[in-house]
C-alpha positions as CSV (number, residue, x, y, z in Angstrom):
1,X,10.0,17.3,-13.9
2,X,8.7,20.5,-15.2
3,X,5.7,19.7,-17.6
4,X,5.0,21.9,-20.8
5,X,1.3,24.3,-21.1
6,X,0.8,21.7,-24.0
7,X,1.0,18.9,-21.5
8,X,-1.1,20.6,-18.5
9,X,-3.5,21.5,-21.5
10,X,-3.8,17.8,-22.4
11,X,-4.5,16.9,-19.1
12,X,-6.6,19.9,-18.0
13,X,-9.1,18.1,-21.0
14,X,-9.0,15.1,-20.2
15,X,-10.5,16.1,-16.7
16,X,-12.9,18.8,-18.3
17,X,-14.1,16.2,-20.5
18,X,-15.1,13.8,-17.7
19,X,-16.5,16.2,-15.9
20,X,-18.7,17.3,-19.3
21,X,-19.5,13.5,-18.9
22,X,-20.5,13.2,-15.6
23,X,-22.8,16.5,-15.8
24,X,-24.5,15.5,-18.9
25,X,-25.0,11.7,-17.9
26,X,-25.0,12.1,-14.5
27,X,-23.7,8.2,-12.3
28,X,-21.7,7.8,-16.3
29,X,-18.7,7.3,-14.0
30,X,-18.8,5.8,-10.3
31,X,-16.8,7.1,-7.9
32,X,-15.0,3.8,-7.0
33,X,-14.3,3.5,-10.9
34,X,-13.0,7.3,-11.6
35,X,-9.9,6.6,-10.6
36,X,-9.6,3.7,-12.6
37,X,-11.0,5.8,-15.7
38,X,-8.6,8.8,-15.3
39,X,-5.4,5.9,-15.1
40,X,-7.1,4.8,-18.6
41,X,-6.5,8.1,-19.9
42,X,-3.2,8.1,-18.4
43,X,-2.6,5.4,-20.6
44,X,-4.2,7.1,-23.7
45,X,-2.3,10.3,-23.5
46,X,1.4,8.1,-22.5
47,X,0.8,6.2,-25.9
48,X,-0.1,9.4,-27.8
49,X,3.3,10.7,-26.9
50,X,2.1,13.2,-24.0
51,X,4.5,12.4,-21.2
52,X,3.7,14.8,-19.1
53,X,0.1,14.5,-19.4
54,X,0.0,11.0,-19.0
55,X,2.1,11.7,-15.3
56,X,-0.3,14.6,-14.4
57,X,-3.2,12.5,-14.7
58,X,-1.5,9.2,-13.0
59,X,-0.9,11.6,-10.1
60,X,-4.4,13.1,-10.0
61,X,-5.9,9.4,-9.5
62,X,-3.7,8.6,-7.2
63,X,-5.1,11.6,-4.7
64,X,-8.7,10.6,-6.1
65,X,-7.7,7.0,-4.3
66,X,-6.5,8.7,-1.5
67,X,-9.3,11.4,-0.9
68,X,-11.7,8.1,-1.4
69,X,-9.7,5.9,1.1
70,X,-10.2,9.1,3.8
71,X,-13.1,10.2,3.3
72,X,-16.2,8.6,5.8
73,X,-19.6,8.2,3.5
């Protein structure tokens, strides 16, 4: 499904903002939980009305799960 500039804009500041987070407050967010935190957001956006955001941001923590589940620390 083709998502609207609104929608990518939705989610584009949903990420910005938790990245504003994580620089000013750095550890605000743990890794194991930023998936998790972006999902909430999901959520946030899908009961505001923003489809598409809420599906851009779903799929963004599901590669944050999968780069975590790969990656050797």
């Amino acid at each position: 499904m083709t998502e609207t500039s609104d929608q990518y804009e939705a989610a584009i500041r949903v990420i910005l903002d938790m990245l504003k987070l994580q620089t000013e407050t750095p550890a605000a967010i743990s890794k194991d939980d930023l998936p998790e935190m972006v999902r909430v957001a999901a959520d946030e956006r899908e009961r505001q009305g923003d489809y598409g955001a809420a599906r851009m941001l779903d799929e963004y923590a599901d590669k944050l799960e999968l780069s975590f589940l790969h990656r050797k620390d």
